[in-house]
N, C-alpha and C positions, 0 to 999 in steps of 0.2 A: 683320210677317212675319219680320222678323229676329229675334224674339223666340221665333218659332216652331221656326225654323232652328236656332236655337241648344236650346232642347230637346229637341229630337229628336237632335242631336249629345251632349245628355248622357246621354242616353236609350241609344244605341247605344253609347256607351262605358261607362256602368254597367252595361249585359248583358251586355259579352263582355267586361269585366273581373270577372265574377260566375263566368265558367268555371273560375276557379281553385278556387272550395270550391263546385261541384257535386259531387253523387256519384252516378255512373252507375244507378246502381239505388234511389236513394232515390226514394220518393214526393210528400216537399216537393220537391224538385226536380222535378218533374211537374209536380206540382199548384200551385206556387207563380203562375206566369203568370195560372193561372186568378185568384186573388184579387187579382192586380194590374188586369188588367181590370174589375175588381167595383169596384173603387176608382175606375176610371176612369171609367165609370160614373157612379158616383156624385157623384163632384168634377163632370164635366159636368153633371148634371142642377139643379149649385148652380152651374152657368154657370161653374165654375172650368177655365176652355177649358184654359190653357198647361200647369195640372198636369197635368189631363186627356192632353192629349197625351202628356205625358209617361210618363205610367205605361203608357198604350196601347202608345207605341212601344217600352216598353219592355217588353212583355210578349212581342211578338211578337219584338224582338231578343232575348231569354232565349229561345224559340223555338229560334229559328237559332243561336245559341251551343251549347245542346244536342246539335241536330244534328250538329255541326259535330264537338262533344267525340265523338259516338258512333260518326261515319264514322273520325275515326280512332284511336277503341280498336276499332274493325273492322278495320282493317290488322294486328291484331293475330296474330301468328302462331298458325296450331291447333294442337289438342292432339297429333296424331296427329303432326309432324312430329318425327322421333326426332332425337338426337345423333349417330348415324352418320353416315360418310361418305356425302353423296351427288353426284350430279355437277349442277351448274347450269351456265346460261350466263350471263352477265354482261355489259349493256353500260356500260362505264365512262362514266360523268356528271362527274368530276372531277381535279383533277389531283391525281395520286397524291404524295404523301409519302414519302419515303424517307429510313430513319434505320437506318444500318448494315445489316445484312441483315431487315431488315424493311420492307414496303410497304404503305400504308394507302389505301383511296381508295372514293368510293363509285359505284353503280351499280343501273340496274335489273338483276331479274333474271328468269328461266324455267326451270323446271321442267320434264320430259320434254315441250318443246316448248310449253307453253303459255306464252305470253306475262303479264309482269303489270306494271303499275303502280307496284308498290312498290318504295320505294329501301330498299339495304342496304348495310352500311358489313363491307368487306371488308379483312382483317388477313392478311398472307402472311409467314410466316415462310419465306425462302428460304436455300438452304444458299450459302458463301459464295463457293462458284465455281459457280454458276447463269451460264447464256450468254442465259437469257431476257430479253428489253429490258423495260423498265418499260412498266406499261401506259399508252398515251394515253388522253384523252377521243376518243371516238364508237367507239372499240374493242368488239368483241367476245369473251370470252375462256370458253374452256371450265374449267372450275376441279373439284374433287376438296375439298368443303368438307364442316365439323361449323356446322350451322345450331343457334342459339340465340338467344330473345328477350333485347334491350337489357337490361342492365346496369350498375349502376357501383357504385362503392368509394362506400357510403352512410356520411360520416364530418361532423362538426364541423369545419369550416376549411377543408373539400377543395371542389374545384371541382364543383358540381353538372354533370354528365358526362349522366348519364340524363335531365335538364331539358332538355339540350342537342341531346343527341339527337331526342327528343321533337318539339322545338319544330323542327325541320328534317326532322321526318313522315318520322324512321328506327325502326323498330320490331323490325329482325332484324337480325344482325350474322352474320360467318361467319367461319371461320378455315379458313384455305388449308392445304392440304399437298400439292398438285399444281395445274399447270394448261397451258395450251397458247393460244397466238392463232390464232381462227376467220377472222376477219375483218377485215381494218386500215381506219382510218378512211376512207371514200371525200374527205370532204375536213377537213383539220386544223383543230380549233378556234382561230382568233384566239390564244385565252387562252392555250390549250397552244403554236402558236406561238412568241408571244413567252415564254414562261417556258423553252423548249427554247433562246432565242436567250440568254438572260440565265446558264442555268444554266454553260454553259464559261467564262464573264469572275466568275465565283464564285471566291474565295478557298481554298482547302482545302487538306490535308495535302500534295498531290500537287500543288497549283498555288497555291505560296503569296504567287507574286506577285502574284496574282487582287486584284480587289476585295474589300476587307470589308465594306462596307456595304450592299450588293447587296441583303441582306434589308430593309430598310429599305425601297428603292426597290420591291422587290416589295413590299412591303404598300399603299404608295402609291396603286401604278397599278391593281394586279392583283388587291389585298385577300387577298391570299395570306401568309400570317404564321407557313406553316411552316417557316421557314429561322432565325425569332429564336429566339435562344437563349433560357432558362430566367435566365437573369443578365443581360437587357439586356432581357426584358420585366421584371424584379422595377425595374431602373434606371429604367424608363417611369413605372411602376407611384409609386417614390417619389418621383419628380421632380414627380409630376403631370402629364407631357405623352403620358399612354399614347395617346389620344385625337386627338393631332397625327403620330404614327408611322404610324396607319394608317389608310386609307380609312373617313372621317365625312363627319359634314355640313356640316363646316366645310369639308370640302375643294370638298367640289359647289358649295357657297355661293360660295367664293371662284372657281372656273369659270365661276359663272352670272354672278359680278360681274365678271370679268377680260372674259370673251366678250359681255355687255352694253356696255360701256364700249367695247370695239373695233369691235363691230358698229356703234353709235350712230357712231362718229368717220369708217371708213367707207363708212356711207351716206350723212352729210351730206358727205365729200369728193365721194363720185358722185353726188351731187346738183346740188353745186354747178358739177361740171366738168362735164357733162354735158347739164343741165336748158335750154341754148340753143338745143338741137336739139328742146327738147319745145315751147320756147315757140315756134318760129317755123309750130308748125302748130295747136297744143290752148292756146289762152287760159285755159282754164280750168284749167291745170296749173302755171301760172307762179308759183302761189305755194307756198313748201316746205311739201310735207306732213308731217305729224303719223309718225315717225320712230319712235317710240318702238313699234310695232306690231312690224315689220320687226328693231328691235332684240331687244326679247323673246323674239321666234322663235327668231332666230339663242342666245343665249342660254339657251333651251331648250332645243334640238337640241345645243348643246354638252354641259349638263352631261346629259342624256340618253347618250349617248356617253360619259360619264364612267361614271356608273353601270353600263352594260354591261360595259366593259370589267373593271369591279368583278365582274362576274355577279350584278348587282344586290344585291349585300349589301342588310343591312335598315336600317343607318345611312342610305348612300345614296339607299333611297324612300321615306323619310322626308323628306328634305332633297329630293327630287324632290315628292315631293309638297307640302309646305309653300311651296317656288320656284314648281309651279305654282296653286296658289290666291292667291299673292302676286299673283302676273303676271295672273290673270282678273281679280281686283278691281283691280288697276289699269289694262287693259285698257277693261273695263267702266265705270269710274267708281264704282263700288260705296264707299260710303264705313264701312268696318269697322275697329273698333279691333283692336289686335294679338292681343290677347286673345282675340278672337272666331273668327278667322285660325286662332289657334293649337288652338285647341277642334274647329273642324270639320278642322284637319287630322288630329290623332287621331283624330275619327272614322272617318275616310277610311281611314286607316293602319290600324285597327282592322279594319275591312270588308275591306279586301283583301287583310289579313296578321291574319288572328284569333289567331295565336299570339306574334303580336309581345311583348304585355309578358311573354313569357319570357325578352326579351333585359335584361340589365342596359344596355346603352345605348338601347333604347327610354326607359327610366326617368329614364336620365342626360339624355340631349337634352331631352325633356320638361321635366323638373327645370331644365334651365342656364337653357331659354328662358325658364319660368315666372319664373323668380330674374332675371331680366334685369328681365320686366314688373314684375316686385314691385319691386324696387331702384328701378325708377325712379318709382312709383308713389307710393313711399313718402319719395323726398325732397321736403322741405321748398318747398312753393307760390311764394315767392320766389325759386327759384332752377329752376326750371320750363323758365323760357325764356332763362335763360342757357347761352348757347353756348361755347366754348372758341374762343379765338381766336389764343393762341400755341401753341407746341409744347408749354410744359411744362405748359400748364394741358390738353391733350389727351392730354399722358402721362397726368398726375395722374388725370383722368376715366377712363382704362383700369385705371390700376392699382386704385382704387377699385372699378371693378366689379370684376375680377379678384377684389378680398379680396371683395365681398358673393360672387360664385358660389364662393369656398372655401367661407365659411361655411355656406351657404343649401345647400350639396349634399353637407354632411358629413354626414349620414344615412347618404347613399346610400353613398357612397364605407366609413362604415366598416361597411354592411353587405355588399357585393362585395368591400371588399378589407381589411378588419380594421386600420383606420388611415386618419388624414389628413395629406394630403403639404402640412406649412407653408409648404414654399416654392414651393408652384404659381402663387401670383402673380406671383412673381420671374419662375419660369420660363418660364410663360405669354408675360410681356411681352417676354422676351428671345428665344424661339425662335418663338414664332407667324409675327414678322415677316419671318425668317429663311428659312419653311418657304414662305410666304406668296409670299416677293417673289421665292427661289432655288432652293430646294431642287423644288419642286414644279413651276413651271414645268421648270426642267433635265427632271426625271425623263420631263415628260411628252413634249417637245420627242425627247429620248433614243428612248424607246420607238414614236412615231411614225416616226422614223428605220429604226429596227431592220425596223417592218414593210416597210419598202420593199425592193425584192429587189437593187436594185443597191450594189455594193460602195459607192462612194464615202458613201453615205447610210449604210452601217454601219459604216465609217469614223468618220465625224462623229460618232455614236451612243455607238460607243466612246469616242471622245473627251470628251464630253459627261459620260458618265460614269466617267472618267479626272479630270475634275476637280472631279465632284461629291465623289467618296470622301475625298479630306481638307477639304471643307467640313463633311458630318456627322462628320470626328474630332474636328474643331474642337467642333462642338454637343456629340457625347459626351463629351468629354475636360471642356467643364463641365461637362455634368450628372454626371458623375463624379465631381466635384471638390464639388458641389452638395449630394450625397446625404452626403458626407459632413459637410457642415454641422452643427452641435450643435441638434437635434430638429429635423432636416430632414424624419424622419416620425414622426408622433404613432401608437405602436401601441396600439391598443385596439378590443375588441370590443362596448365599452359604448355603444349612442348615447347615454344620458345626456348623455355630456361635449357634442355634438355638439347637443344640444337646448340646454343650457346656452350654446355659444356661439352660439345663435341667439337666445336669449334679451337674451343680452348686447348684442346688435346692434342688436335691435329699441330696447333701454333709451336705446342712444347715439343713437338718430334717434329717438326719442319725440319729438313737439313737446308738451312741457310746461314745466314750470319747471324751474329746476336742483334745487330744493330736492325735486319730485316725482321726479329723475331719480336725486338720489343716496339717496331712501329707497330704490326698486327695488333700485339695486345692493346697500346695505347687506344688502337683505331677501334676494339671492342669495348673496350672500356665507357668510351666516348659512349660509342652507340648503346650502351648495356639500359637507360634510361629508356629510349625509344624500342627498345627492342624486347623487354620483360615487362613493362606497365602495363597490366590490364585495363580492362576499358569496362569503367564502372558505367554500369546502367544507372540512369536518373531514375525509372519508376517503372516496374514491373511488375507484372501478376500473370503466376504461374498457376495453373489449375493443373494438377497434380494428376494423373490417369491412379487412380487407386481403384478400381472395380465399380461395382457399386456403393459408393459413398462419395465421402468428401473429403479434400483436402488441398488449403489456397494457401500460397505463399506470396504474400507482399513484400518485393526486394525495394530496397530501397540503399544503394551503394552496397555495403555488405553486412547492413540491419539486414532482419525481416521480420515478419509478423505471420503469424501462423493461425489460420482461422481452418477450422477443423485438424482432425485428427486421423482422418483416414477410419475403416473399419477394422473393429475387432468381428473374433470369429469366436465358437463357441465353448474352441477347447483352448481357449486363452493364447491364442498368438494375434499377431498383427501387424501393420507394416511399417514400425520404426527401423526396425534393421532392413529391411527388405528397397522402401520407397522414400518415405521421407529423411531418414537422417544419412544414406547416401546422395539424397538429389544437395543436402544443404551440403557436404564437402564438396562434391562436384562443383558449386558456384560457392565455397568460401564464406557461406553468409554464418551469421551470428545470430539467432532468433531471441528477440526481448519480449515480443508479446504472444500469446498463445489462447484463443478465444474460440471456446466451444457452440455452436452455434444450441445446441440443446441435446437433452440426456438420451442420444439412441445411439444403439451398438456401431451403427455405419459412420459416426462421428465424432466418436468417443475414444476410436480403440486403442491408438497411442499417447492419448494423451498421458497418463501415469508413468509413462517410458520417456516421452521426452523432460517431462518435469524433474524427474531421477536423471536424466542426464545432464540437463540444462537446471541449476538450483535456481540460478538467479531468474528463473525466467517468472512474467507476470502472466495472470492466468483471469481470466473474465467468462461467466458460465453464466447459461440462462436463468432466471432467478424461481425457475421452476423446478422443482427435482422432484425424483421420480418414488413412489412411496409403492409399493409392489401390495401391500396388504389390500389398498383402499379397492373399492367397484370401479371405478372409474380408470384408476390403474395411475392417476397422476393430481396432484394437487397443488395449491399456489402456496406451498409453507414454506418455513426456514431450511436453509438448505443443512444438509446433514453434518455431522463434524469433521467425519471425511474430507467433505470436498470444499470444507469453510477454511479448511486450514491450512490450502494450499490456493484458494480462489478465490474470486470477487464476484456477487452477482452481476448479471446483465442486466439493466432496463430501458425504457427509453429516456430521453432528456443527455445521456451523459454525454462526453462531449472529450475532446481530449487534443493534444498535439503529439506527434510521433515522427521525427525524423522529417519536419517541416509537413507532413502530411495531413491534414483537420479530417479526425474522425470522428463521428457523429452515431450513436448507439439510436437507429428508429422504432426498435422494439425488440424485446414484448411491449406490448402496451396492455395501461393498466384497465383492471377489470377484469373480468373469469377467462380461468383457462378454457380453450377451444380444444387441448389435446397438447401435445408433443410438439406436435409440426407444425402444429398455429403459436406458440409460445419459442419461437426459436430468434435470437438473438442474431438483429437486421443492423449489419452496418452500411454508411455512408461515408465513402474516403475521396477526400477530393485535392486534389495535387495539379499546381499550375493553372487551374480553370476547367481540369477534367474532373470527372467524377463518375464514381466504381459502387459500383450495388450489392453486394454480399447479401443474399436472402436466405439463404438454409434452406430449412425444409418446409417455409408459411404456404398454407395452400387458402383454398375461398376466403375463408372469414377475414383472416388478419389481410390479406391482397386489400379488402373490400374498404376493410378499417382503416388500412393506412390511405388508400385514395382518399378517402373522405375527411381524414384530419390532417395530411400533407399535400392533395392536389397536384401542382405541378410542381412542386417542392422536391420529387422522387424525379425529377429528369435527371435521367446519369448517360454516359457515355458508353460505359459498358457493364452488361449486367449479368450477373453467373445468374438464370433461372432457378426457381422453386423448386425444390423440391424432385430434382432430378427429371423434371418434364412430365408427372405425371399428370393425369387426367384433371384431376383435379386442384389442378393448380395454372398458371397464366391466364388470367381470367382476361377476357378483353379491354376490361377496363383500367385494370392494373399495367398489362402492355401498352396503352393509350395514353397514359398518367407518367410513365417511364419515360417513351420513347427512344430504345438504346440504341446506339448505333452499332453495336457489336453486342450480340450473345453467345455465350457459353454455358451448357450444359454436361454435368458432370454425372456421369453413370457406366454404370459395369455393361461390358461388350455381351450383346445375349441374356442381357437380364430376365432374369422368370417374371421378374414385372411387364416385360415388355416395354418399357420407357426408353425414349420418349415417346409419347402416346402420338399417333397421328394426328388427332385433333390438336395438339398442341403446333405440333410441327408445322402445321396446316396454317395456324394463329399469325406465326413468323413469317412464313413465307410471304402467304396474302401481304404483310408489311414490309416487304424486302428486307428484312433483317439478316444480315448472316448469321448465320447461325454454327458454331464451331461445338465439335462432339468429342469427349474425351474415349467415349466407346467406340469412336471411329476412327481418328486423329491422334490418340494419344495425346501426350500431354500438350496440353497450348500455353503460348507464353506471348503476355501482348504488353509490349513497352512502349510506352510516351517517348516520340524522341523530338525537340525542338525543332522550327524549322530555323535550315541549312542554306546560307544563301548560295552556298556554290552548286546546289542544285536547284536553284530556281524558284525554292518554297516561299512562301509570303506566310503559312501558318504550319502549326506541329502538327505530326499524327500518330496513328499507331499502327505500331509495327505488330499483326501476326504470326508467330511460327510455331506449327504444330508438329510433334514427333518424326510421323509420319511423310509430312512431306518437307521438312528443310533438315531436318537429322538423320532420318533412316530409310531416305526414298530409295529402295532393295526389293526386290519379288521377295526375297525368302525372309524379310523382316517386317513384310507387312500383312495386316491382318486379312482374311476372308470374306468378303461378303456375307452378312449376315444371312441365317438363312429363312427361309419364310415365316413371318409369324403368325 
């Protein structure tokens, strides 16, 4: 029967981990069940019962997976719903976010009174003396929104956004420009609450005596992790202990273990003091019962209550679910290896959370646990049943497993987070205990406080958390100290390495000979050349998905050259942490040049952030800057002292070499400015006998100019479009004058410009130009590669590959049909 059990649990986890490469409208995916039952079938009628099973159950789990995939590409918004303002109601589900004048949060919503089901993630940009309070959870709010389906910046390196969405069944998003509260909460959520008690003992500009660490303790208890910064999650992230910062399964583990151990101690105290009153009347009570039932419970119901207070994150029911299958087979007497345990909890997890292995720490817990049973499976028979009986042979056993779960989950790790943290061992052994025996309790002890209404209890609370804040300064100030280590993180995007050090592991625990142990290595060693070199691209240009703007990367081995900057936004953020300086670790490049095509928000906006990060980098700007006084709004004068003294103007004539690349500056061109976008800094990069068009933002005039003073001098190969395809710009004669064999156009998916313009689109086609869309494709990246004689080439070409279709071809990662314009 166990054997049965256990195929049916691989059974349901092979189905609804097969939803990832379904496709909504294919016919193998239909038809596919069918032939698995045929099999089934068949294997039973050869009395092969278990496969039998197996394929059956699995047919009918591929079934319900589908279903499941097609209810919610149902949630999908229709076509009819336009970009206009319209009015919704909103009842807030979360606690809102707030980061300068901006407020993020999510909520069901309705429509001229009909009620719906669907959640949607709501963006409010408010003016800076707004009197409106932030929204709570169970709020109702009238709003003034432009509704659009889910999106995100589809890049290399960048955080999969629309996966994430997805996997949390949000499917429409809305931006605010007005709104009003309907209805206030009849009673206040817990959550919200305690995060309303926590938020005035917060540290900030205006109360800087505040706590610092406060974010921390919210991620703990509340699993709320919008108050950490961008630089103290990267510090998580290299130390190795991201995982210990915020509500896992380590934490409910340690609840269920903390609240087991106190339950068990007392009920045998009330047992013991008590139990004379049972014996003087029921004989048959007199001897102590079996404790461990009563314990359990209690133990349950605690880290149950942990998880809530979480709002059940998905770390948490996981570790709820795995505590309670622990707890029924010991309960019951069931006698199951851990393995087994671990199998049917997945499936459990799987069934009640079908979109879980969306989450990178689904994979991660799965992985530590698996590596735990592997580790120990795999040590050597003799040493089986030896226990650790001092302390340092119980360190030693920790730190040990420690270094197999580095190794054993460097996969994973460099594929979430592009690198492996060498000293997670270290830090592991030194903070877990830390979080374990101090931190954790404090925080929780703290926040049960805070819910009590009377003062003396938020007194203590405060307190409590008066003395946690230089405990975690203490932990950060090493992990500080930590990161800075020499290769405290190994960056790289290749699991090679990450296969190889598991390989290496295996070789050190081989039970063989030494003589068998040190051919293997010799045999990796050898291979370690062929098997770690990456494979440097000769010439590449990446068109960055940044929204609406711009932002090209010229790779060249692991130079690049950076022409635009992506856009900034109003309330001064923008996408160097977000797009471009993870896509440059993601591919290892080094940026030396950095060239602004001209002075507007959409191309400007990281540049001062990479410059601060990158000193040495060289800087080339339009030689027009922007003077905000004048009528005209822009002038041809010296550029400010600002931007002189970190930059070089642009003009035409320059001329330059770069990593063997001849680039050639085709304008501005001289004589009066046309505006902005007529004065934008044209390069010309030509590599091997190819040659790349960088245009900016030049629309009519300068198109017109340059045809007539270059002619056929502007034939390029491949040519990123004008001005993001507006209307006015790719004039016929200027596409005529070019002639590219590949275009690419860079613009935000659903832009209020509507770009690219039809008539433009129209321009291309007529010319059979392909035409690649960063608002449809996500990022494109088109490499020279030589011709190959073992494939038959006589000349080089270029290799396309967009987001979309050679990195994340997924239903749930790809974008929606735009919808009518």
């Amino acid at each position: 029967m166990k054997l049965h059990i256990d195929a049916i649990a691989c059974a349901v986890i092979a189905a609804v981990l097969s939803m990832a490469w379904m496709e909504p409208d294919s016919w193998v995916t239909r038809l596919a069940p069918l032939a698995f039952l045929s099999v089934s079938v068949l294997l039973f009628k050869l009395k092969i019962c278990t496969v039998s099973l197996f394929f059956s159950v699995f047919a009918f789990a591929w079934w319900g997976a589908y279903a499941f995939m097609l209810a919610q590409l149902n949630l999908q918004p229709d076509a009819d719903q336009s970009r206009q303002p319209q009015y919704i109601q909103v009842q807030v589900t979360s606690i809102a976010t707030q980061r300068g004048d901006t407020i993020r949060f999510t909520g069901r919503w309705q429509v001229l009174g009909q009620e719906s089901q669907q959640r949607i993630l709501v963006t409010w940009f408010r003016s800076s003396g707004s009197t409106l309070p932030v929204p709570q959870v169970g709020e109702t709010w009238w709003l003034q929104a432009r509704m659009r389906p889910i999106s995100a910046r589809a890049n290399q390196g960048g955080f999969d956004y629309q996966s994430y969405l997805v996997r949390n069944k949000i499917w429409l998003t809305a931006s605010v420009s007005r709104g009003e509260r309907l209805h206030v909460a009849q009673r206040v959520s817990y959550r919200q609450y305690l995060y309303n008690r926590l938020q005035p003992l917060r540290a900030s500009a205006d109360s800087p005596a505040g706590l610092h660490y406060l974010d921390i303790v919210l991620g703990l208890t509340l699993g709320e992790r919008h108050w950490l910064s961008a630089e103290r999650r990267q510090l998580l992230v290299t130390t190795g202990v991201a995982h210990v910062m915020a509500i896992s399964g380590l934490h409910v583990s340690l609840v269920f273990a903390v609240s087991w151990w106190l339950a068990k101690v007392v009920l045998v105290l009330l047992w013991r003091g008590d139990s004379w009153l049972l014996r003087l009347r029921w004989r048959q009570v007199s001897r102590q019962p079996d404790l461990r039932v009563g314990a359990i419970m209690v133990a349950l119901v605690c880290a149950g209550l942990y998880a809530a207070m979480s709002g059940f994150a998905v770390s948490t029911v996981r570790a709820l679910v795995l505590l309670t299958l622990v707890a029924l087979v010991r309960l019951f007497g069931r006698r199951l290896s851990m393995a087994q345990i671990l199998l049917r909890c997945i499936a459990v997890v799987l069934v009640v959370d079908p979109l879980a292995w969306l989450d990178a720490g689904f994979w991660l817990s799965v992985c530590a646990v698996a590596a735990i049973f592997f580790s120990q499976w795999w040590q050597p028979t003799q040493q089986e049943n030896r226990r650790p009986t001092s302390v340092l042979a119980r360190t030693t056993q920790l730190w040990r497993l420690e270094i197999v779960l580095t190794v054993l989950i460097a996969p994973l790790m460099i594929l979430y987070f592009h690198g492996i943290s060498l000293i997670a061992p270290l830090t592991n052994l030194l903070v877990i205990p830390v979080f374990a025996v101090l931190i954790l309790p404090m925080s929780f002890i703290a926040l049960g406080l805070l819910a009590l209404p009377h003062a003396v209890f938020n007194h203590v609370a405060v307190w409590l958390l008066t003395q946690l804040d230089p405990v975690l300064h203490t932990v950060f100030t090493f992990l500080a100290s930590a990161s800075n280590w020499p290769q405290a993180w190994f960056s790289t995007t290749d699991v090679r390495w990450a296969l190889l050090g598991i390989m290496l592991w295996m070789v050190g625990n081989w039970q063989q000979s030494r003589q068998t142990q040190w051919l293997m290595v010799s045999l990796l060693v050898a291979g370690l050349p062929f098997i770690t070199l990456p494979q440097q691209e000769q010439f590449t240009v990446h068109v960055l998905d940044v929204g609406q703007g711009s932002a090209i990367v010229i790779q060249r081995g692991n130079k690049a050259l950076l022409y635009d900057a992506g856009p900034g936004f109003i309330h001064g953020s923008h996408l160097a942490d977000d797009v471009i300086l993870p896509f440059l670790r993601f591919r290892r490049l080094q940026p030396e040049w950095l060239v602004i095509s001209h002075e507007h928000l959409d191309h400007t906006g990281a540049a001062a952030a990479l410059q601060q990060r990158f000193p040495a980098l060289k800087t080339l700007r339009s030689r027009f800057a922007f003077d905000a006084t004048s009528d005209w709004g822009w002038q041809p004068e010296a550029f400010p002292e600002h931007i002189t003294r970190h930059s070089q103007p642009c003009s035409w004539g320059q001329n330059w070499l770069w990593q063997g690349v001849q680039i050639r500056a085709l304008a501005p061109l001289p004589g009066p400015s046309f505006g902005p976008n007529n004065d934008s800094c044209v390069l010309q990069l030509s590599y091997a006998g190819q040659v790349v068009l960088l245009t900016g933002d030049i629309q009519r005039h300068t198109e017109l100019r340059m045809v007539g003073r270059y002619a056929h001098k502007l034939r390029a190969n491949v040519m990123v479009i004008p001005h993001h395809g507006s209307q006015t710009s790719s004039q016929i004669d200027f596409i005529a004058a070019v002639q590219p064999d590949i275009a690419v156009v860079s613009r935000g998916f659903m832009n209020q410009f509507r770009m690219p313009h039809e008539d433009v689109l129209e321009r291309y086609q007529s010319r059979q130009i392909p035409l690649y869309d960063t608002g449809r494709d996500g990022q494109v990246s088109l490499s020279w590669e030589e011709a190959r004689w073992w494939r038959g080439e006589k000349e080089g070409r270029w290799r396309v590959r967009s987001y979309y279709q050679f990195w994340r071809n997924r239903w749930y990662a790809r974008r929606l049909p735009e919808w009518q314009r």
